[in-house]
N, C-alpha and C positions, 0 to 999 in steps of 0.2 A: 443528448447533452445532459438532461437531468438524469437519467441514469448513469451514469460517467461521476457526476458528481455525489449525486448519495450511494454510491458505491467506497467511493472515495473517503467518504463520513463514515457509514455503516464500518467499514474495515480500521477505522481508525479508532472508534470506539470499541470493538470488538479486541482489537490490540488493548486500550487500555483497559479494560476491563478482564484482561490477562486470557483471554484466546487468542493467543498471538499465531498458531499454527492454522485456524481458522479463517482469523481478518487476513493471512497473509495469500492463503487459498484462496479467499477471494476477490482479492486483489488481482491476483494472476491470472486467474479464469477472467477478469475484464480487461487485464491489460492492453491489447490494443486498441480497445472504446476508452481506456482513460484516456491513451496518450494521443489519442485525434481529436478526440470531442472535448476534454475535460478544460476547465476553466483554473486556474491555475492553485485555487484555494484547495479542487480535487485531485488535480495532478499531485499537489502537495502532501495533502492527505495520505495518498495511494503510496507513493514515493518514502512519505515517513515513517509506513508499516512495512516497504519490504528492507530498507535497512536498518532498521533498527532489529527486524526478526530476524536477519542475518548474522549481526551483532551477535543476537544473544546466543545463536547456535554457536558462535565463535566462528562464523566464517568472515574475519573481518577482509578478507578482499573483495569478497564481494559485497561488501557493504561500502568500500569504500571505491567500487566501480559503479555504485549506484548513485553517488553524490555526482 
């Protein structure tokens, strides 16, 4: 569960601090521990760096099948 969570933190700062190819990697490498275990501040987290990195490659459908 706390890994879930500050996965979900660490990626999301990583996003903001513009490694967005990075927080989004590892995002996906825990994806299935966020979406079981995660509390929803980290779901959220997790969630807000892969669409919005999708976003910025201009994939916006898949940014907008992640909402």
């Amino acid at each position: 569960m706390t890994a879930s969570m500050l996965t979900g933190l660490t990626a999301r700062l990583q996003y903001e601090r513009g490694d967005v190819t990075g927080a989004e990697v590892k995002v996906l490498d825990a994806l299935e521990l966020i979406e079981t275990t995660a509390f929803h501040e980290g779901f959220r987290n997790a969630f807000f760096v892969l669409v919005r990195a999708a976003a910025l490659r201009g994939d916006t459908e898949r940014a907008m099948s992640l909402l």
